[in-house]
N, C-alpha and C positions, 0 to 999 in steps of 0.2 A: 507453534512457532519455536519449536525446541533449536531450530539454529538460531534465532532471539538467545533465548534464555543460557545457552551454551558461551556465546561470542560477552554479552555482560555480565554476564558471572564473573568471566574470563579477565575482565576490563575495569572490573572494578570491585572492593573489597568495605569492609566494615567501617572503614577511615574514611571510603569517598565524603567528598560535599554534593550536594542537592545538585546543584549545577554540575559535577564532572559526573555524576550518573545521566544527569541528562545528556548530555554531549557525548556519552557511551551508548546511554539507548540511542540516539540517532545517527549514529556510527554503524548500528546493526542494519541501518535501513541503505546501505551503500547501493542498494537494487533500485532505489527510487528518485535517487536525484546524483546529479554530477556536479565533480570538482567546482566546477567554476559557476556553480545555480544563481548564485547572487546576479550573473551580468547576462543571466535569460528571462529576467521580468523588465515590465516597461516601464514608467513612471507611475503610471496608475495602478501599477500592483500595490505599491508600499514593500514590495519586499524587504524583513529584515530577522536578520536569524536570532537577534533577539529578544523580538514579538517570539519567537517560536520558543526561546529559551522561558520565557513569561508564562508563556502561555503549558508548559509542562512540568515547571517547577513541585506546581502542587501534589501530582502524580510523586513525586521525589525527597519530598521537605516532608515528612510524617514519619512516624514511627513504625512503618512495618518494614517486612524484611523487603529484600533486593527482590528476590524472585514476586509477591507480590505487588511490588513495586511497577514491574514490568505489566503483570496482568494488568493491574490496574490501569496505565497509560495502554496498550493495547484495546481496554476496553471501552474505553472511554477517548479512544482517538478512529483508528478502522472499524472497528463495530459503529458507533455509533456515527460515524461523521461519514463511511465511506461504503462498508456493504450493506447496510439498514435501508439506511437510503437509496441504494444505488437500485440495490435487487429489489425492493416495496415500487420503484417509477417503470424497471422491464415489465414487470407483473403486472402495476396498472395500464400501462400503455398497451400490452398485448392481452388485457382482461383475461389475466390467470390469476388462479386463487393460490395464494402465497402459502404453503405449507411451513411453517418453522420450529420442528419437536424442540429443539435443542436451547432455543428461545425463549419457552415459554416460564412464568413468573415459578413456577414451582419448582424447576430443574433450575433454574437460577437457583434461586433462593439456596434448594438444597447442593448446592455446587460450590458455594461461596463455603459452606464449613465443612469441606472436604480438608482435609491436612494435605499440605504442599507434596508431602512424599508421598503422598498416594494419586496426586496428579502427574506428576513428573519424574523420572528414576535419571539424576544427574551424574550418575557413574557409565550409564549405559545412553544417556540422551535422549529417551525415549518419552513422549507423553502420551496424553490422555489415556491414561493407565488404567480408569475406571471401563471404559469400551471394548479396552483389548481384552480386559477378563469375562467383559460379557459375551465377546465375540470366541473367544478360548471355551468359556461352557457350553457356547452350543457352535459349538466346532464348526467356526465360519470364521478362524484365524489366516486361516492361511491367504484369505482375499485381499489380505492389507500389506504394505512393505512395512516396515521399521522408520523408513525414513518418510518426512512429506517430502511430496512431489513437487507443488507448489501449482506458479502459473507456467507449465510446460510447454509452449507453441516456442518454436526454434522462430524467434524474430531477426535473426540475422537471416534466415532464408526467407523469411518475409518481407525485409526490407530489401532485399536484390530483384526479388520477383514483382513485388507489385507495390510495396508502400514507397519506394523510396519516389517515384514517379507520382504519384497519388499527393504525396507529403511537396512537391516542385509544381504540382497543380496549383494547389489550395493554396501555397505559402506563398504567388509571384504574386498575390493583390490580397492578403492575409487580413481580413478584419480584425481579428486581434493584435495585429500591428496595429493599423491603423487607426483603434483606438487606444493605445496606448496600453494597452495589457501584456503585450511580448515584443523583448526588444531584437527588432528584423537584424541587426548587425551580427547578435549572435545566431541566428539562424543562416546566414549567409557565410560564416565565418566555417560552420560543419556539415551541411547539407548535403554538400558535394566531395566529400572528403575521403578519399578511400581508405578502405579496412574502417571504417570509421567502429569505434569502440561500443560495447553492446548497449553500455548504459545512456550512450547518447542515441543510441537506436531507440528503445525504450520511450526516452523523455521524445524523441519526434513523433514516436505513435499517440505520447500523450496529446499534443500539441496539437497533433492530427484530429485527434478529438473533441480535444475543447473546440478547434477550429470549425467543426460538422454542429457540434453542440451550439456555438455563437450563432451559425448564419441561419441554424434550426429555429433558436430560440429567441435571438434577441435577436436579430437585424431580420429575421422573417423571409430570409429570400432562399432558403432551401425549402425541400417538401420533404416531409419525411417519407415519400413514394419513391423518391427519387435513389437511382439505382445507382451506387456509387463505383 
């Protein structure tokens, strides 16, 4: 996440407080929610940003430096809370055996007393520094860019071709409206919006999701055979 670690460096300095690092590292995550998020939950969410400021503090309030600062709330926020989980439920559901090298307790372990500058090279923005020199000695560099790629699917041509109709489906009798977990005014307010902005593309495909995940999981009336 060297665009993470570049953008808060960036953002904040030796004098921050606990709190304006936080409100920096969630500034980096501008890909994951939009300006107005506070008035796209329901009543039953409890949204409130700062349950979120609470709940990150501790990542912030200690004595190490900035950069692991970040690892530490990255590790302990998407690792754990988002791809662990997420990838361990594809795997069991399509009974595959979950490979994870990079995971396991000993490459931890010996990862956490790597020195920062040999993970990251902040002049050139480049990480996992330990890889590329193993990929450099057995000359299988050139397979990798410099830069991460990220999550690359062009969702602005996906929401023209097929989600945005998908997203007008699911949303005209929305069970997570309806039980109060998303609030329908804001969905009605952009749905139909043209050029609409990518990061509200985004947050619909999420919503799209949770919305397959709800009628999957808890209200029971999808099938997971079922061809969407």
């Amino acid at each position: 996440y060297t665009f993470r670690y570049e953008k808060f460096l960036s953002l904040t300095n030796s004098n921050s407080t606990p709190l304006e690092k936080v409100k920096a590292y969630l500034s980096c995550h501008e890909r994951d929610r939009v300006p107005d998020q506070e008035l796209l939950f329901g009543n039953k969410s409890n949204f409130s940003w700062n349950a979120i400021y609470d709940s990150l503090l501790p990542y912030f309030d200690n004595p190490l430096s900035r950069l692991d600062q970040v690892f530490l709330a990255d590790y302990n926020g998407k690792l754990l809370y988002n791809f662990n989980p997420v990838n361990t439920s594809i795997a069991k559901s399509f009974d595959i055996k979950l490979l994870t090298p990079l995971l396991n307790d000993n490459l931890i372990s010996y990862g956490l007393t790597i020195p920062n500058q040999l993970k990251y090279d902040q002049t050139q923005n480049i990480g996992k520094l330990p890889l590329r020199d193993l990929l450099v000695k057995n000359q299988a560099d050139s397979l990798i860019s410099k830069e991460k790629l990220g999550f690359n699917v062009n969702t602005i041509n996906l929401w023209k071709s097929t989600a945005h109709s998908k997203c007008k489906e699911f949303f005209d009798n929305a069970r997570i409206v309806e039980d109060g977990w998303i609030n329908n005014e804001w969905i009605q307010k952009y749905i139909d919006k043209e050029n609409l902005d990518i990061k509200y593309i985004n947050k619909f495909l999420g919503l799209l999701a949770f919305e397959i995940w709800y009628r999957l999981f808890i209200t029971k009336e999808l099938s997971s055979n079922t061809k969407l």
